[in-house]
N, CA, C, O and CB atoms as a CASP TS submission, in Angstrom:
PFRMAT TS
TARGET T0000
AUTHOR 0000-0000-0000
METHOD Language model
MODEL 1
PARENT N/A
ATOM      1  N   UNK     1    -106.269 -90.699 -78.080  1.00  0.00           N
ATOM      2  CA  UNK     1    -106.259 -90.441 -76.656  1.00  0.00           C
ATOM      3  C   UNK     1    -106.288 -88.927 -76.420  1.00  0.00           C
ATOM      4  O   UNK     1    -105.613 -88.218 -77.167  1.00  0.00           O
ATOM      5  CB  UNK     1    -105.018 -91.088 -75.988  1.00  0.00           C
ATOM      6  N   UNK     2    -107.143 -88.282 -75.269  1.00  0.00           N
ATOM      7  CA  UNK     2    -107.608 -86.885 -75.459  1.00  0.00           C
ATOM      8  C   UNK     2    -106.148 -86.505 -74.011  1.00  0.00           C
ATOM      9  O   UNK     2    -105.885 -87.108 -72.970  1.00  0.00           O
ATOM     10  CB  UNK     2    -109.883 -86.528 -75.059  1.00  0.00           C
ATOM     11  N   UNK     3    -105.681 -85.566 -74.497  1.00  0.00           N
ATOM     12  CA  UNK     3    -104.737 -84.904 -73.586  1.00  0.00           C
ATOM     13  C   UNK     3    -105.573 -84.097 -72.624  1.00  0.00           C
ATOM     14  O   UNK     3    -106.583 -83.478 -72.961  1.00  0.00           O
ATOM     15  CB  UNK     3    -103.691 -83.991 -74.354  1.00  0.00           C
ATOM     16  N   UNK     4    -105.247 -84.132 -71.815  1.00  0.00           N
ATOM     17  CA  UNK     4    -105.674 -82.921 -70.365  1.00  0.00           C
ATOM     18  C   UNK     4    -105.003 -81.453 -71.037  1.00  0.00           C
ATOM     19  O   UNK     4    -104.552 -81.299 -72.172  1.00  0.00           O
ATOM     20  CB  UNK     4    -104.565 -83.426 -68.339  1.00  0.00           C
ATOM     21  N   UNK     5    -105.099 -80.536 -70.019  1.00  0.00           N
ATOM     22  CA  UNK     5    -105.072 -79.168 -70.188  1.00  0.00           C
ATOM     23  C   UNK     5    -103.353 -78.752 -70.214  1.00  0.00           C
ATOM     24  O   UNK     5    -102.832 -78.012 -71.048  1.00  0.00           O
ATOM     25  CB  UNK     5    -106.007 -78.446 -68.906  1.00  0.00           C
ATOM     26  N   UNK     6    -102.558 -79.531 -68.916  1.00  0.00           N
ATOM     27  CA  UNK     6    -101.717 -79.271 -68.601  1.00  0.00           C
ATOM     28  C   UNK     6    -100.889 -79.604 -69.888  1.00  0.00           C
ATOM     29  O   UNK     6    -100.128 -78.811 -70.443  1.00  0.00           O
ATOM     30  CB  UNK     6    -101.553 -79.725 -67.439  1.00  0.00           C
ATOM     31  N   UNK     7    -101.244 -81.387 -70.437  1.00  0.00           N
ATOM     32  CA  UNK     7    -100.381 -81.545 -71.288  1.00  0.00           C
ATOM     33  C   UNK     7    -100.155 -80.908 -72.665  1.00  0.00           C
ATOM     34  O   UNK     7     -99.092 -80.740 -73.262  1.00  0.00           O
ATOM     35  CB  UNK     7    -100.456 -82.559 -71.368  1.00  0.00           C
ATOM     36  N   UNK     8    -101.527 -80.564 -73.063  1.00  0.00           N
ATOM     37  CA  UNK     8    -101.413 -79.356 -74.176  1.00  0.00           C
ATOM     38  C   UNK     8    -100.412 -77.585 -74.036  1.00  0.00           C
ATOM     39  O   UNK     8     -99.622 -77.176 -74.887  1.00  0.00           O
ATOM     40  CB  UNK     8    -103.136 -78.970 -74.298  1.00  0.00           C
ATOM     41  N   UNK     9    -100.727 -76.977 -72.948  1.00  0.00           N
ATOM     42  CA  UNK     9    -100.240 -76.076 -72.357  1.00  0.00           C
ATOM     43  C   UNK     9     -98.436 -76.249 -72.649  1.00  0.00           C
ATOM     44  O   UNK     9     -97.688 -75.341 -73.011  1.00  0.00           O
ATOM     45  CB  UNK     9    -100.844 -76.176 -70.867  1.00  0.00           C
ATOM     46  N   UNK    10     -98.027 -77.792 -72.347  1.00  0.00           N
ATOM     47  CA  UNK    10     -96.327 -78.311 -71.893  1.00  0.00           C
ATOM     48  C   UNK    10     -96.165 -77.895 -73.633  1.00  0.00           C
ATOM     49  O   UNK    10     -95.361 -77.050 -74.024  1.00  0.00           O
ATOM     50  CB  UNK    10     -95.866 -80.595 -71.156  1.00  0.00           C
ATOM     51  N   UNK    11     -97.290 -78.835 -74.741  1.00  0.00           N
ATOM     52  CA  UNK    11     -96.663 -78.666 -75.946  1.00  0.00           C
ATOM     53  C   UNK    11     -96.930 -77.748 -76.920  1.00  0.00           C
ATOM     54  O   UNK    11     -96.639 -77.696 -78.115  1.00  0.00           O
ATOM     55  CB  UNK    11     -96.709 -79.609 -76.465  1.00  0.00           C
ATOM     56  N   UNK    12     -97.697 -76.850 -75.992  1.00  0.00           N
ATOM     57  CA  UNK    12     -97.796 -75.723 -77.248  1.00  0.00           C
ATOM     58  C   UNK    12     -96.677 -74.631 -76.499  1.00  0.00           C
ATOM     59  O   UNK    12     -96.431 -73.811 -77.384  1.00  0.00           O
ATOM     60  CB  UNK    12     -99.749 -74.898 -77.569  1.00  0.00           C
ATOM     61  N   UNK    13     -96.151 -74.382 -75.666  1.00  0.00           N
ATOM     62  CA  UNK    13     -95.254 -73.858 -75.020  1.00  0.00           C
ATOM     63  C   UNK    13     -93.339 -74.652 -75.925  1.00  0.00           C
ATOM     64  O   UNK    13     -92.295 -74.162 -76.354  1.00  0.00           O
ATOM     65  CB  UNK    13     -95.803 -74.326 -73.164  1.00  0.00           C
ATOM     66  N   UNK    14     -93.756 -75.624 -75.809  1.00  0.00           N
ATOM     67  CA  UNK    14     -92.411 -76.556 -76.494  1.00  0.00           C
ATOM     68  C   UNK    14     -91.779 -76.810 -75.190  1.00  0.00           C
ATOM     69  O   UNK    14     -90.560 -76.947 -75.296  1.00  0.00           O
ATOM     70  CB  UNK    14     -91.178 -75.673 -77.732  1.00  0.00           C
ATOM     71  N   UNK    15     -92.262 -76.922 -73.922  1.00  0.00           N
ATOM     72  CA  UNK    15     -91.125 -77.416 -73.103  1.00  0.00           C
ATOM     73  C   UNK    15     -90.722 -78.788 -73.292  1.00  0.00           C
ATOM     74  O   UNK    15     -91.573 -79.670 -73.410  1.00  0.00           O
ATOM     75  CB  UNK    15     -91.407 -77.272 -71.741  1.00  0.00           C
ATOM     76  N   UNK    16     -89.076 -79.113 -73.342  1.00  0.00           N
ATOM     77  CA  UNK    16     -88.952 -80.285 -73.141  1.00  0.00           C
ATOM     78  C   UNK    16     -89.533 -81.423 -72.380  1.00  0.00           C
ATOM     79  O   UNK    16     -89.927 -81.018 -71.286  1.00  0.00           O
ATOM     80  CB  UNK    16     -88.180 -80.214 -72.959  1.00  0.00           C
ATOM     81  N   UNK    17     -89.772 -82.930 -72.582  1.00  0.00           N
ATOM     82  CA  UNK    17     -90.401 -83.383 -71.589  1.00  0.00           C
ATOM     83  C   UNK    17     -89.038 -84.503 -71.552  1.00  0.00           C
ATOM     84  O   UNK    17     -89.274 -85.582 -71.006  1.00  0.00           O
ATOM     85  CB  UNK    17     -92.134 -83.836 -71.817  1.00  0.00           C
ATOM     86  N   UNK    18     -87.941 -84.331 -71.988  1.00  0.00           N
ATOM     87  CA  UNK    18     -87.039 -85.470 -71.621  1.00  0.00           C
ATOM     88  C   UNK    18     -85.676 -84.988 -70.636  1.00  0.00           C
ATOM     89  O   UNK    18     -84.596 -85.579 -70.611  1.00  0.00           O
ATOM     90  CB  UNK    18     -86.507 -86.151 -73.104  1.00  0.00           C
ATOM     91  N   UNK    19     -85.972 -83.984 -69.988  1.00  0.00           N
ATOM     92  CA  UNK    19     -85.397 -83.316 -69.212  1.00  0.00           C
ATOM     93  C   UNK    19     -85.180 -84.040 -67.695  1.00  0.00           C
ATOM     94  O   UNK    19     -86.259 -84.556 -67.402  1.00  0.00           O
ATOM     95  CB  UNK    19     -86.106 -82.135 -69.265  1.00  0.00           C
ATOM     96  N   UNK    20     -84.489 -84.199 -66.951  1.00  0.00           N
ATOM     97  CA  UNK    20     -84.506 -84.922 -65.461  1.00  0.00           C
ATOM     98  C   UNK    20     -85.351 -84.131 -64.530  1.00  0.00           C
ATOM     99  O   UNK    20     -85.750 -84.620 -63.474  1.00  0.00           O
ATOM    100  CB  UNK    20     -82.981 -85.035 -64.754  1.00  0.00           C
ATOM    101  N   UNK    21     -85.652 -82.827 -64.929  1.00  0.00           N
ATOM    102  CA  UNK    21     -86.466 -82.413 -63.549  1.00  0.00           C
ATOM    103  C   UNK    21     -87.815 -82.717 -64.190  1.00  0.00           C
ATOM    104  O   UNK    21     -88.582 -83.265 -63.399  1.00  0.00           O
ATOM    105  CB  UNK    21     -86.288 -80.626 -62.887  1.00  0.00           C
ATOM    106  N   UNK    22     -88.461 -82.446 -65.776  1.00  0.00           N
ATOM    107  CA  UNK    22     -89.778 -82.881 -65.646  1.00  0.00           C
ATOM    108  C   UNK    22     -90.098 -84.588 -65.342  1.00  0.00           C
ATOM    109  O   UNK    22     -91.135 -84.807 -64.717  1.00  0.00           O
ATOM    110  CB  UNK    22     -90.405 -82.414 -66.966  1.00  0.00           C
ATOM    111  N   UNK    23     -89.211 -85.861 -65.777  1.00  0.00           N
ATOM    112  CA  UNK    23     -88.938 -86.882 -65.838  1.00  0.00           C
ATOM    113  C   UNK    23     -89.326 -87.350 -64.291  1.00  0.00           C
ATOM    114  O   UNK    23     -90.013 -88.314 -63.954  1.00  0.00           O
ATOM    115  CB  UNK    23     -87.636 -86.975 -66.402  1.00  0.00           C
ATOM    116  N   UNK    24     -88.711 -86.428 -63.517  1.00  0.00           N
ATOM    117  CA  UNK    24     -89.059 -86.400 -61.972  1.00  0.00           C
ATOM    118  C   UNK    24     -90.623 -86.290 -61.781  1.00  0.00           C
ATOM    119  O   UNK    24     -91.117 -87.183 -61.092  1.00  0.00           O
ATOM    120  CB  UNK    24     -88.315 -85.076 -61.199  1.00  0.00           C
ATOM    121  N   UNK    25     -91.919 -84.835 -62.546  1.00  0.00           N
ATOM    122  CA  UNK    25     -93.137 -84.881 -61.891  1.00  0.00           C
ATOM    123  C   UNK    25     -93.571 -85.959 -62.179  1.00  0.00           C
ATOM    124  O   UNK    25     -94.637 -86.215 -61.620  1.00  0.00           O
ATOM    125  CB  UNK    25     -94.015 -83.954 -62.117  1.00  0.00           C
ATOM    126  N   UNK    26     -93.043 -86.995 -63.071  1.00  0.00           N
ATOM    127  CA  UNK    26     -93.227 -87.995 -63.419  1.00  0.00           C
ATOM    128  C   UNK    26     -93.828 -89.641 -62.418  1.00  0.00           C
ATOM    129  O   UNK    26     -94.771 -90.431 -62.431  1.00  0.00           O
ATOM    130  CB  UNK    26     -92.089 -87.904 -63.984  1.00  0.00           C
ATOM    131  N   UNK    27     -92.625 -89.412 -61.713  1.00  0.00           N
ATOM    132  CA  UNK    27     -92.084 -90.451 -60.256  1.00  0.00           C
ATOM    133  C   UNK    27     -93.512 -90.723 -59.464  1.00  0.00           C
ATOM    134  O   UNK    27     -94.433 -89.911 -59.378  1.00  0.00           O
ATOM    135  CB  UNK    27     -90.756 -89.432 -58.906  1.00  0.00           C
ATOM    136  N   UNK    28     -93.484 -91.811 -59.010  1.00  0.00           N
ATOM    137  CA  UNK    28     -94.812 -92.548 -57.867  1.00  0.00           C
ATOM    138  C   UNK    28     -94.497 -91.572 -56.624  1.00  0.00           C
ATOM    139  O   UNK    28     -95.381 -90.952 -56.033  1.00  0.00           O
ATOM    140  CB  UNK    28     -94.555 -94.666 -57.269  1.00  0.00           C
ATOM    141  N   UNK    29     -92.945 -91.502 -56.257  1.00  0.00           N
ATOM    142  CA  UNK    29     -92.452 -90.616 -55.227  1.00  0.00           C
ATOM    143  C   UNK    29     -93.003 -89.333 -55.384  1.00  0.00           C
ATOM    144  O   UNK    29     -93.680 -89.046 -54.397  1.00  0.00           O
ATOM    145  CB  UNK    29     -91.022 -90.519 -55.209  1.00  0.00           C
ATOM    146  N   UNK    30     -92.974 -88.163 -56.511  1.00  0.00           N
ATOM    147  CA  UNK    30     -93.747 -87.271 -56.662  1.00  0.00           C
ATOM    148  C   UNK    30     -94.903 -87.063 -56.615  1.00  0.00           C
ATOM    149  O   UNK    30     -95.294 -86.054 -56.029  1.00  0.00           O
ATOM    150  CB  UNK    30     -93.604 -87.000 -57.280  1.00  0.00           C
ATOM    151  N   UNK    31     -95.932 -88.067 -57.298  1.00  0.00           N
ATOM    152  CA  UNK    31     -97.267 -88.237 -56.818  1.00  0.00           C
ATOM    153  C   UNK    31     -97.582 -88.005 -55.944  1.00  0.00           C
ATOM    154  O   UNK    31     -98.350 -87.083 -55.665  1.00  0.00           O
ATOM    155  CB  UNK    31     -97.703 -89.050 -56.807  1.00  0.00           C
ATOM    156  N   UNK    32     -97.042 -88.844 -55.158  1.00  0.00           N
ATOM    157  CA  UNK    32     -97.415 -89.099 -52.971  1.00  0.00           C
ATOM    158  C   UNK    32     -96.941 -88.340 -52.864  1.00  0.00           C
ATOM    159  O   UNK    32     -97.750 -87.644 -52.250  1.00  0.00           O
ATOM    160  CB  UNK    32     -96.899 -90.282 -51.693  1.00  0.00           C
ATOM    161  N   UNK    33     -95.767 -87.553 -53.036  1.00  0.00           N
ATOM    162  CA  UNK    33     -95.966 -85.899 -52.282  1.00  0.00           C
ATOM    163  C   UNK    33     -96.641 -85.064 -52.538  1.00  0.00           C
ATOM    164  O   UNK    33     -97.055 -84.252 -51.711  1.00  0.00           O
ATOM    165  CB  UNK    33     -95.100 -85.084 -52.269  1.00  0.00           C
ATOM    166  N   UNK    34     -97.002 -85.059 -54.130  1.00  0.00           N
ATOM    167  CA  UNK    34     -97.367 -83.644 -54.066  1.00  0.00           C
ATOM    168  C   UNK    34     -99.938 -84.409 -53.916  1.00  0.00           C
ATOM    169  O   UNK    34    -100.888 -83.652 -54.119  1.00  0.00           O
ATOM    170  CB  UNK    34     -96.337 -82.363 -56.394  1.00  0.00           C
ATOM    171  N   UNK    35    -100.024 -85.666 -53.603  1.00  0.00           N
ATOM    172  CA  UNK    35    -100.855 -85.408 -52.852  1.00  0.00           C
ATOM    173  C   UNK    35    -101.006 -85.426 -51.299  1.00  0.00           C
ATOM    174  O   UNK    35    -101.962 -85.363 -50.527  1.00  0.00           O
ATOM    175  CB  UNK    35    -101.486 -85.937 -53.296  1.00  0.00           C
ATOM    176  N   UNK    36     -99.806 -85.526 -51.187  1.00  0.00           N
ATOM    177  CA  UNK    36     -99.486 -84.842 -49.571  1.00  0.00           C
ATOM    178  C   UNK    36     -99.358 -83.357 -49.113  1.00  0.00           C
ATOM    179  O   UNK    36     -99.355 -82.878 -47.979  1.00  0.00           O
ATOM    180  CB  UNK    36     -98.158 -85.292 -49.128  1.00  0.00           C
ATOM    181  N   UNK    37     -99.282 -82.932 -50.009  1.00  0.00           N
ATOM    182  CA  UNK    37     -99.175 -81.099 -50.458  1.00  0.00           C
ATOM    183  C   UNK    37    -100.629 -80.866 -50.163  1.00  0.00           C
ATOM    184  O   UNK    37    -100.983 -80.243 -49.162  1.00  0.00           O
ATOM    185  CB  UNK    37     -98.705 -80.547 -52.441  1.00  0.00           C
ATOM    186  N   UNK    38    -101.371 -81.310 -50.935  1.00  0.00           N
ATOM    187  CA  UNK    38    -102.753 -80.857 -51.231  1.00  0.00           C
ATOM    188  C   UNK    38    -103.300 -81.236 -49.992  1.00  0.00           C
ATOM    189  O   UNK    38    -103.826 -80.335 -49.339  1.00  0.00           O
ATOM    190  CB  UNK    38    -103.505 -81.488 -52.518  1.00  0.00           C
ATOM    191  N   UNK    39    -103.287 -82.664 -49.407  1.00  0.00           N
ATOM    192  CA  UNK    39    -103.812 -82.674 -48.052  1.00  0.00           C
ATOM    193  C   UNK    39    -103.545 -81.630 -46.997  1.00  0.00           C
ATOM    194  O   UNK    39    -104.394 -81.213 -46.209  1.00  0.00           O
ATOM    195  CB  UNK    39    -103.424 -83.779 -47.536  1.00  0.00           C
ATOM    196  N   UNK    40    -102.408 -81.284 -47.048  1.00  0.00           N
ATOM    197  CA  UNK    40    -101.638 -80.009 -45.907  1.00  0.00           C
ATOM    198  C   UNK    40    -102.855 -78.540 -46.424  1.00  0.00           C
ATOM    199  O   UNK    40    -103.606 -77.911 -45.678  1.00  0.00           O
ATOM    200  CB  UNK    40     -99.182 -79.502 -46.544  1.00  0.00           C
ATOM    201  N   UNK    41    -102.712 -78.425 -47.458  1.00  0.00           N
ATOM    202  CA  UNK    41    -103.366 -76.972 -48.149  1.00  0.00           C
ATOM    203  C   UNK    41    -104.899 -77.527 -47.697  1.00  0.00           C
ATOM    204  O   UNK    41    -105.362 -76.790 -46.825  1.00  0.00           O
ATOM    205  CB  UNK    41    -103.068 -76.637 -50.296  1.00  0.00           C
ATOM    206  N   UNK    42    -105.666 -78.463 -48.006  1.00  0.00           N
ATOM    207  CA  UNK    42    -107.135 -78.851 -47.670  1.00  0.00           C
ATOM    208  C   UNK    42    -107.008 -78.809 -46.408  1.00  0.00           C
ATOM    209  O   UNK    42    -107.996 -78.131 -46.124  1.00  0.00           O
ATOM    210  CB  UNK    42    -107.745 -80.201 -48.154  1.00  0.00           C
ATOM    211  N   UNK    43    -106.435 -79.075 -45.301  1.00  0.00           N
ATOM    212  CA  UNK    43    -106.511 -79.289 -43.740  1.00  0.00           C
ATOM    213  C   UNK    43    -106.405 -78.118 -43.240  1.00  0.00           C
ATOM    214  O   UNK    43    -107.026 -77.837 -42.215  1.00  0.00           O
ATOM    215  CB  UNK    43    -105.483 -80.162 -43.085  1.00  0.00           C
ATOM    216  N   UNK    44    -105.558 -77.166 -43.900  1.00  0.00           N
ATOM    217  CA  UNK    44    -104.705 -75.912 -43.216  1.00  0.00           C
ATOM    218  C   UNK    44    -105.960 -74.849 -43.580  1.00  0.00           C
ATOM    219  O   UNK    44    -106.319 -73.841 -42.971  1.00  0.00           O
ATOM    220  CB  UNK    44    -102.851 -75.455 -44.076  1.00  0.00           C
ATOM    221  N   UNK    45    -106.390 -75.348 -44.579  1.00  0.00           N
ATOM    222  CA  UNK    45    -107.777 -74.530 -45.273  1.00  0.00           C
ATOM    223  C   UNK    45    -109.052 -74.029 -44.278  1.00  0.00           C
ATOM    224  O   UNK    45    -109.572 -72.926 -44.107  1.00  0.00           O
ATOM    225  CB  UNK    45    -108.553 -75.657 -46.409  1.00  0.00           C
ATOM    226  N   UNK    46    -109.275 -75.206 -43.774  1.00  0.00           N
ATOM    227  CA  UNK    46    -109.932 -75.632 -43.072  1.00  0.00           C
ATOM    228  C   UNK    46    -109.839 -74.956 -41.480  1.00  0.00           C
ATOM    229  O   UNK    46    -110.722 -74.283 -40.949  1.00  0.00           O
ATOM    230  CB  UNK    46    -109.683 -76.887 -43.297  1.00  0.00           C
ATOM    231  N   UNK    47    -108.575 -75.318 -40.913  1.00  0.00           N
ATOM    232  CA  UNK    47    -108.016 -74.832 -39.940  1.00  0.00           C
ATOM    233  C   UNK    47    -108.385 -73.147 -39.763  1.00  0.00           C
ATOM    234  O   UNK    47    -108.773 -72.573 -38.745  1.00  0.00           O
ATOM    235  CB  UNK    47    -106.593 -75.200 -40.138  1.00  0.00           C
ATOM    236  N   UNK    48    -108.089 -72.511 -41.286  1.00  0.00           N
ATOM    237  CA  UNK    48    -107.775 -71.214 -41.373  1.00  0.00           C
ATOM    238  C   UNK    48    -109.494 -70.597 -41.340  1.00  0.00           C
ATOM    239  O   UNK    48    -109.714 -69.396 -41.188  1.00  0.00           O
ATOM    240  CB  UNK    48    -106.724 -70.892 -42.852  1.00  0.00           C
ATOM    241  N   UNK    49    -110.312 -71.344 -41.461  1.00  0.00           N
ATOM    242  CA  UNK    49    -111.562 -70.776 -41.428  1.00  0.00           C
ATOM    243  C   UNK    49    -112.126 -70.947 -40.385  1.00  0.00           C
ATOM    244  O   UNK    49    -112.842 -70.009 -40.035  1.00  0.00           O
ATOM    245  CB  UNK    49    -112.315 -71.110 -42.285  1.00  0.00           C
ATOM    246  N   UNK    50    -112.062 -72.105 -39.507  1.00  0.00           N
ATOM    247  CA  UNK    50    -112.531 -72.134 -38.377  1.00  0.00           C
ATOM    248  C   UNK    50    -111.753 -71.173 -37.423  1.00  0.00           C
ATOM    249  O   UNK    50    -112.451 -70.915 -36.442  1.00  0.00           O
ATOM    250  CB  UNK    50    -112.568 -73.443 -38.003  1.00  0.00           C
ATOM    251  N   UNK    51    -110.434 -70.509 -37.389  1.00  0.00           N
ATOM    252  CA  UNK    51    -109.900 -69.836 -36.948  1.00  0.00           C
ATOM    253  C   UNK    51    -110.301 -68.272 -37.218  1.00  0.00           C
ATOM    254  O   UNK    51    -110.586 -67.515 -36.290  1.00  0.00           O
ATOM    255  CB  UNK    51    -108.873 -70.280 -37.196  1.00  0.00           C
ATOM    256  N   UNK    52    -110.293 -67.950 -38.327  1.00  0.00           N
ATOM    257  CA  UNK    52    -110.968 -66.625 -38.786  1.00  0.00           C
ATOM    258  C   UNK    52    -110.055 -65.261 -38.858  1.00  0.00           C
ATOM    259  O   UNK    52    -110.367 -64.218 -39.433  1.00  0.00           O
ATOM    260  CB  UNK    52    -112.154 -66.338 -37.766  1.00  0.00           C
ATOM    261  N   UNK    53    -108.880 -65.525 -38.149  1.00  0.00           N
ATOM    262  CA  UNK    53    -108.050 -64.654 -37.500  1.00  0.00           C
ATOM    263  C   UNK    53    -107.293 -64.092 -39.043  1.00  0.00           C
ATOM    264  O   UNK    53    -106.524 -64.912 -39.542  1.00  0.00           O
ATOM    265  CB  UNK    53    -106.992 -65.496 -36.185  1.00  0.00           C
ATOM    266  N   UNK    54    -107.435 -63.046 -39.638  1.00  0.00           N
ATOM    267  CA  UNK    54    -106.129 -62.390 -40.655  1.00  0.00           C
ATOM    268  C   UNK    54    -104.885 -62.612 -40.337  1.00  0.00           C
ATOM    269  O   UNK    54    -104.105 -62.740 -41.280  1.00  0.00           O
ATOM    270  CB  UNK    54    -106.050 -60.918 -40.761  1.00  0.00           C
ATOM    271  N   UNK    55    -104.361 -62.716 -38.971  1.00  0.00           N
ATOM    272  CA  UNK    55    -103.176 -62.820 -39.379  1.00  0.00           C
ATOM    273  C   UNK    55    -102.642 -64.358 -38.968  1.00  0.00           C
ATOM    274  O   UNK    55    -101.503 -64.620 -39.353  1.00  0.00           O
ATOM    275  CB  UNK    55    -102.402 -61.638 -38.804  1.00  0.00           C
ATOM    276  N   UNK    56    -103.182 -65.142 -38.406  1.00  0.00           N
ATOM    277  CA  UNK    56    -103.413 -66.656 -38.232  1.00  0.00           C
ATOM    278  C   UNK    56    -103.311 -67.103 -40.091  1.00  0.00           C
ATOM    279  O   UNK    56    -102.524 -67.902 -40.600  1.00  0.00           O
ATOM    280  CB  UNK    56    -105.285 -67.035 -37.277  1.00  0.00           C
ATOM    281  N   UNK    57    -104.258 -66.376 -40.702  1.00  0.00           N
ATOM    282  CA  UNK    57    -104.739 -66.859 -41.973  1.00  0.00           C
ATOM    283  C   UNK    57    -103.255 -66.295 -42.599  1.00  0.00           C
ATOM    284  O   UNK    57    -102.447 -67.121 -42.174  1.00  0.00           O
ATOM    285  CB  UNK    57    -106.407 -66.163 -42.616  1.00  0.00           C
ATOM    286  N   UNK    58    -102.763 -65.633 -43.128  1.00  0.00           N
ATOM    287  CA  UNK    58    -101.806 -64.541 -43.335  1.00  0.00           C
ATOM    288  C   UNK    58    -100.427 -65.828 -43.127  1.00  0.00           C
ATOM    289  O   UNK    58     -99.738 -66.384 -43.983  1.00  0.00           O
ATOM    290  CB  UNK    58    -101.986 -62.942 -41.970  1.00  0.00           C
ATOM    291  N   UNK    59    -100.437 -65.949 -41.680  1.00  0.00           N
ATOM    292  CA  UNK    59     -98.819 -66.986 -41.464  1.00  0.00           C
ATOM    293  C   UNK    59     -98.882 -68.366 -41.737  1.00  0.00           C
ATOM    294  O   UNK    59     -97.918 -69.121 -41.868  1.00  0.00           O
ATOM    295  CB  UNK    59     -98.205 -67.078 -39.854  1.00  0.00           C
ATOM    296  N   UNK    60    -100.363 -68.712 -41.833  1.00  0.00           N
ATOM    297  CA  UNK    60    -100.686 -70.161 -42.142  1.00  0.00           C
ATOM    298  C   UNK    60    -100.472 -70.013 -43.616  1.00  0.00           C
ATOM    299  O   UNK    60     -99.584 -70.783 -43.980  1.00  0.00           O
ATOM    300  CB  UNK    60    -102.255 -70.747 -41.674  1.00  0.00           C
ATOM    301  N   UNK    61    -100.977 -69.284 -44.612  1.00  0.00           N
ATOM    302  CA  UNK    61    -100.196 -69.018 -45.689  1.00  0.00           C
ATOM    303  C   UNK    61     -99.251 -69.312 -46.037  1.00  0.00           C
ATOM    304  O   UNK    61     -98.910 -70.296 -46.694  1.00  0.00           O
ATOM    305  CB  UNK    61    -100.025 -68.274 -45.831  1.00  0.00           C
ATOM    306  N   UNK    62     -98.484 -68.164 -45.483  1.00  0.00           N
ATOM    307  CA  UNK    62     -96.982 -68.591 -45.480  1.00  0.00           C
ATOM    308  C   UNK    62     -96.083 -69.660 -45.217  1.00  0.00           C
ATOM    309  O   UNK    62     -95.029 -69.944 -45.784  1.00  0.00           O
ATOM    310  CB  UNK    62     -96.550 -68.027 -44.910  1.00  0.00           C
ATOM    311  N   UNK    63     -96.812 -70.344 -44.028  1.00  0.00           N
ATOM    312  CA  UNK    63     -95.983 -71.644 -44.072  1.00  0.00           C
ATOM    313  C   UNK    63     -96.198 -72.628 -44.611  1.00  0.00           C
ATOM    314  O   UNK    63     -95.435 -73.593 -44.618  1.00  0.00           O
ATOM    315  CB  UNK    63     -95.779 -72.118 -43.167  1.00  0.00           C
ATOM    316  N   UNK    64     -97.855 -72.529 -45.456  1.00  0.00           N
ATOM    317  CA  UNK    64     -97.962 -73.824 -45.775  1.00  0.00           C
ATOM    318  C   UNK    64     -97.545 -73.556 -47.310  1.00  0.00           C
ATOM    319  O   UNK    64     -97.706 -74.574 -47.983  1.00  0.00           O
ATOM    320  CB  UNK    64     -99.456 -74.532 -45.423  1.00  0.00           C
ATOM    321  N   UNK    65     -97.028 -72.402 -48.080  1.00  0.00           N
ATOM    322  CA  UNK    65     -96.446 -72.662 -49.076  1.00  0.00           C
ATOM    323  C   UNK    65     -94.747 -72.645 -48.884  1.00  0.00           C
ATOM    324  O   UNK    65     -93.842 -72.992 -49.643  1.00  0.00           O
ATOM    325  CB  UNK    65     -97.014 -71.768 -50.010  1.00  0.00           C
ATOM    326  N   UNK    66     -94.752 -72.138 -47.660  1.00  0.00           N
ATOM    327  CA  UNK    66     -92.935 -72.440 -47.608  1.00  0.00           C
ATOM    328  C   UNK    66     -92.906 -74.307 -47.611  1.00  0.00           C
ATOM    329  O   UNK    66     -91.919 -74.800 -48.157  1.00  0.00           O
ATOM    330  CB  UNK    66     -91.977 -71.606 -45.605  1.00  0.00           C
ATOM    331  N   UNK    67     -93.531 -74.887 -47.260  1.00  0.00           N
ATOM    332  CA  UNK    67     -93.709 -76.155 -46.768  1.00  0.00           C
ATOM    333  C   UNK    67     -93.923 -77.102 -48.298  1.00  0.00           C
ATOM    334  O   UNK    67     -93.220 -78.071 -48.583  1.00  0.00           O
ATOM    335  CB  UNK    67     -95.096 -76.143 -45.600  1.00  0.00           C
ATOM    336  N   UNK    68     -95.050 -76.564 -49.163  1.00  0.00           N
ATOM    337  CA  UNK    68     -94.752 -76.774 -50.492  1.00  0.00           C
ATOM    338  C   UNK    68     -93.476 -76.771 -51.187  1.00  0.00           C
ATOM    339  O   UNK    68     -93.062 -77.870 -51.556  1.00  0.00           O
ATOM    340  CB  UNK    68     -95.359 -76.028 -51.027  1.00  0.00           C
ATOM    341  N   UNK    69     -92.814 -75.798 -51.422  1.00  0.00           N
ATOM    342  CA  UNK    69     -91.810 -75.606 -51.888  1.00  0.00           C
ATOM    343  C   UNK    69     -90.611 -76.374 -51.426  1.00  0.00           C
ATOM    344  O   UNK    69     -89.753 -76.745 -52.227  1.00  0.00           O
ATOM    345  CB  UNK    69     -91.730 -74.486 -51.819  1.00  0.00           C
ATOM    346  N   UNK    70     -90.513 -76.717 -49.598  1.00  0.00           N
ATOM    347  CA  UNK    70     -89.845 -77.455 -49.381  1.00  0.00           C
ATOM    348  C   UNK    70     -89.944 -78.782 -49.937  1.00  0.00           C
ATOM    349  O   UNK    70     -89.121 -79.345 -50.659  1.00  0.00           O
ATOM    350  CB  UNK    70     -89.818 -77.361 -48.399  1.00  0.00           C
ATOM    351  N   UNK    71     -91.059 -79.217 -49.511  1.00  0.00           N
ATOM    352  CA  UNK    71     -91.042 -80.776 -49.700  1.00  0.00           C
ATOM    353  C   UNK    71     -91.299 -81.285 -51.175  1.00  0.00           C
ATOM    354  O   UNK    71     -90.917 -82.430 -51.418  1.00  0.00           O
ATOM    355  CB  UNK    71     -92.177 -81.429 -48.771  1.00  0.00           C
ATOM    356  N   UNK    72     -91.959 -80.495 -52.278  1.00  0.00           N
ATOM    357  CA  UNK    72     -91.498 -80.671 -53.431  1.00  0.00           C
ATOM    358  C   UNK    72     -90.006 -80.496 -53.763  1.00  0.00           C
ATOM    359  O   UNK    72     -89.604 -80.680 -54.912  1.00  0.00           O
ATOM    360  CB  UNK    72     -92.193 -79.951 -54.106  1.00  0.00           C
TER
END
């Protein structure tokens, strides 16, 4: 079975993978958020170009990774 990028990266690094917080990116619950993340970043993307504005673009930034961080 051919590993992806990420999972090579986890074991040539040696991070644990039996740890409770990686055990967590694990979860169906994590999934659906974090492709709820990506929908927010694709929409806001979007938003930010039809808008055009630097500093529109600039705070939309900002909130949509404060917003990441939260909800992960």
């Amino acid at each position: 079975m051919a590993k992806n990028i990420v999972d090579r990266v986890i074991q040539y690094l040696g991070i644990p993978q039996n740890s409770e917080e990686f055990q967590w990116t694990k979860t169906q619950l994590y999934q659906r958020r974090l492709e709820r993340v990506k929908s927010f970043w694709i929409i806001g993307g979007v938003i930010m170009l039809a808008v055009a504005q630097p500093a529109f673009i600039l705070a939309g930034s900002f909130f949509l990774t404060f917003l990441s961080f939260a909800f992960l």
